[in-house]
C-alpha positions in Angstrom: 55.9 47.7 -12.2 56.4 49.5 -15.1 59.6 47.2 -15.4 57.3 44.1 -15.7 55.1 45.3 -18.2 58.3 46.0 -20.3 59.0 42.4 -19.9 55.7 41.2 -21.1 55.8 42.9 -23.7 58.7 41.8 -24.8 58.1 38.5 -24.3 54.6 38.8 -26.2 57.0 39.9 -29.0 59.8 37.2 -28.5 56.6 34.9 -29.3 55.6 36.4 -31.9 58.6 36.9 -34.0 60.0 33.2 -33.2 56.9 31.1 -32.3 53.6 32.4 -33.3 52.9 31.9 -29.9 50.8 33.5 -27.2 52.0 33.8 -23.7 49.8 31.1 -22.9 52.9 29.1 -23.5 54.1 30.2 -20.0 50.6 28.3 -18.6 49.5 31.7 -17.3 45.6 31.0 -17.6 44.5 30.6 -14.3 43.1 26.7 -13.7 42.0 25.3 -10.3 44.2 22.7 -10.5 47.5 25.0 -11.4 46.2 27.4 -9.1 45.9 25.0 -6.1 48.9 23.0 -6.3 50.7 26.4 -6.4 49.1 27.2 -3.5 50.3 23.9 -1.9 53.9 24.7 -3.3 54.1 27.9 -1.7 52.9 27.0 1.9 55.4 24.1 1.2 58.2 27.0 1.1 57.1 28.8 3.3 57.2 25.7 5.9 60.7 24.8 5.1 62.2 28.4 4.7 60.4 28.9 8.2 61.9 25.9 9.6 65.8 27.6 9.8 64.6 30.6 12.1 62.8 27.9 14.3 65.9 25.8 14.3 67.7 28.9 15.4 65.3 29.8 18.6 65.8 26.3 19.5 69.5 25.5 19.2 70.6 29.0 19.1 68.4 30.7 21.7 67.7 33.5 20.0 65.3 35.4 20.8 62.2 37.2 18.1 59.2 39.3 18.6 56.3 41.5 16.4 57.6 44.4 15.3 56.7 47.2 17.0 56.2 49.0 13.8 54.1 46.3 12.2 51.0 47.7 10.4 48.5 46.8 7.4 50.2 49.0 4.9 53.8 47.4 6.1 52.1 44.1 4.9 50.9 45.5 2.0 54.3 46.9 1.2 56.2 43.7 2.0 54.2 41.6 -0.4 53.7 44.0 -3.3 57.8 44.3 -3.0 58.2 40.5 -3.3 56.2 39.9 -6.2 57.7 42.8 -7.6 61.0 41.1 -7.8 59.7 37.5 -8.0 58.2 38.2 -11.0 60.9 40.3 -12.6 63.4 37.2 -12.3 60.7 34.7 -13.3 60.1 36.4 -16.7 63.7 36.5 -17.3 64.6 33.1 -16.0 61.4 31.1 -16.5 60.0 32.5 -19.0 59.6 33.1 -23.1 63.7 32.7 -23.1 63.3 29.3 -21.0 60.2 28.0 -23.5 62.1 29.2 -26.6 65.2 27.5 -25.7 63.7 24.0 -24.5 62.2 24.0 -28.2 65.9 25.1 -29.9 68.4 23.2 -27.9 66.0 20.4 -26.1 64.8 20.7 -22.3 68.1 19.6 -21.1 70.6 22.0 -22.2 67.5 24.5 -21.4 67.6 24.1 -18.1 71.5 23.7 -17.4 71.7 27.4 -18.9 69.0 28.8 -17.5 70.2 27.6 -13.8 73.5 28.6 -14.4 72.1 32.3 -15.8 70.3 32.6 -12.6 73.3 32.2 -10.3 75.7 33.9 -12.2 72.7 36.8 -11.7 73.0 36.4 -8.2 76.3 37.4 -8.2 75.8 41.1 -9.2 72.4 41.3 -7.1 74.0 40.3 -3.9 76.8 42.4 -4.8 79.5 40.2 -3.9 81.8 40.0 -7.0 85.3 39.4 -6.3 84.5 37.7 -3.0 85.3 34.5 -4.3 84.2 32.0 -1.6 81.0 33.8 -1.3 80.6 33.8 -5.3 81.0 29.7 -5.1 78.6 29.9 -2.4 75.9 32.1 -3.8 76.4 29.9 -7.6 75.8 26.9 -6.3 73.0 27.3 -4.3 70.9 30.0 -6.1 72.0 27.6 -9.1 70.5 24.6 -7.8 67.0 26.5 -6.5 67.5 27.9 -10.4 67.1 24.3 -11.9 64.3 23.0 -9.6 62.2 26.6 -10.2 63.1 25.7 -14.4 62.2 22.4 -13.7 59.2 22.8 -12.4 58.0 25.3 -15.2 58.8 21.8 -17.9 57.1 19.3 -15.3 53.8 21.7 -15.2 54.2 23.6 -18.7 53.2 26.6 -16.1 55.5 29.7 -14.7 52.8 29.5 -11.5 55.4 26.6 -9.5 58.4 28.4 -9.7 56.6 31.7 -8.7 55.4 30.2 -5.6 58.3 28.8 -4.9 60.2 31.6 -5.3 57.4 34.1 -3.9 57.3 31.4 -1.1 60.5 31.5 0.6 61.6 35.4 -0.2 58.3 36.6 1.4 59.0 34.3 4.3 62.8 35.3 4.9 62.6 39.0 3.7 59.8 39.9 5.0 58.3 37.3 7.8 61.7 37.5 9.4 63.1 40.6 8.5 65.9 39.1 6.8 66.0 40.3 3.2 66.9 44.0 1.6 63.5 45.8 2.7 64.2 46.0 6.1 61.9 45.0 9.3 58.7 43.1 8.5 56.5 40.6 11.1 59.1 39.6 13.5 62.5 40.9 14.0 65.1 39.5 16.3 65.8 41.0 20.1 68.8 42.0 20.8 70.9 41.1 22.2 71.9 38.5 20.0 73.1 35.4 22.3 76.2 34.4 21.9 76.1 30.4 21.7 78.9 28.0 20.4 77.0 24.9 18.8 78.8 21.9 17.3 79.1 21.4 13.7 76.0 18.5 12.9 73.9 21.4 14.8 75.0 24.0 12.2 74.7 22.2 9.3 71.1 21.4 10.8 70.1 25.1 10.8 71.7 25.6 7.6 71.1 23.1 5.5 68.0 21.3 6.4 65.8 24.0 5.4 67.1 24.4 2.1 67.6 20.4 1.3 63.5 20.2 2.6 62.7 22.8 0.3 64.2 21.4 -2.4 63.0 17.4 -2.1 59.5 18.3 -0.9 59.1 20.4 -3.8 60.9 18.4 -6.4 58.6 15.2 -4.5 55.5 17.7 -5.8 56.1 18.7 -8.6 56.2 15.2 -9.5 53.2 14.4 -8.1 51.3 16.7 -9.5 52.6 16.2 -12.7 52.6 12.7 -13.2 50.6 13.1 -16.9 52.7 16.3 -17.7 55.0 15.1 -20.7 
């Protein structure tokens, strides 16, 4: 936490010493309207992140239940941790630097940077430099979500999309499904895991299909909602 506030701060100064700005630039103040369209956002991601373990209890048979050790405070926990780390990348990615830099170099070039920042970051917090096919993997994919989270911020003029977004899908796979650094959240998978051969248009379903939903429903939103937003 104590990270954040160091991040606010220094984005409070950023602003001050290059904009005259306040961080009101970020579209922080809490309206009904940018507060429920982010709302609709993040069940949106939720949905589609959720969609890949159902696809994967269908096709692959596996099998998931409550964890046993589920409790209030776990809850508590799991989401404090996620908006812990949603927000720390937000302020980075989609934040003062992202504002500052659609004014300098034009919203264009803004967002080509900061999508490409945000999967090269990837790199070093999934630990997998010098694992080359993973690094293409991880670039391109966090890269992509990267652009449609900066997107979102020019479309709305507010850092609330991309946080729900972001908040939407992490909460869901790290901590819904226990599948994220923190360890066992909601529902965790029984072992043992069943071993099932599935052909390849089936894979690419429970791979892909989540992902390419999230990304089209929310781009499909973001335009809606947005339609006066120049």
């Amino acid at each position: 936490m104590i990270g954040i506030l160091v991040q606010v701060f220094i984005s409070f100064l950023l602003l001050y010493f290059f904009d005259q700005g306040k961080l009101e630039v970020l579209g922080i103040y809490p309206s009904k309207k940018r507060m429920g369209n982010a709302f609709v956002i993040l069940l949106v991601s939720m949905i589609a992140c959720s969609l890949g373990f159902i696809l994967r209890i269908v096709f692959a048979k596996e099998t998931w239940g409550i964890n046993t050790l589920f409790s209030f405070k776990l809850l508590i926990d799991g989401i404090w941790w996620n908006i812990k780390s949603v927000l720390f990348e937000e302020l980075i990615f989609r934040g003062v630097l992202l504002f500052l830099m659609i004014k300098w170099i034009g919203k264009y070039y803004a967002l080509l940077i900061s999508s490409i920042a945000f999967g090269v970051y990837h790199w070093f917090s999934f630990e997998i430099l010098g694992n080359y096919t993973m690094m293409l993997q991880v670039f391109l994919l966090t890269g992509v979500v990267g652009f449609l989270y900066a997107w979102g911020f020019v479309k709305s003029q507010s850092i609330y999309p991309a946080i729900a977004m972001h908040f939407g899908w992490n909460f869901t796979q790290d901590f819904l499904f226990s599948s994220g650094p923190i360890g066992k959240g909601l529902w965790v998978q029984l072992l043992p895991s069943p071993q099932i051969t599935v052909g390849y248009f089936v894979y690419f379903l429970i791979v892909f299909a989540p992902i390419l939903l999230f990304l089209l429903i929310n781009a499909t939103l973001l335009h809606l909602f947005n339609k006066k937003v120049h």
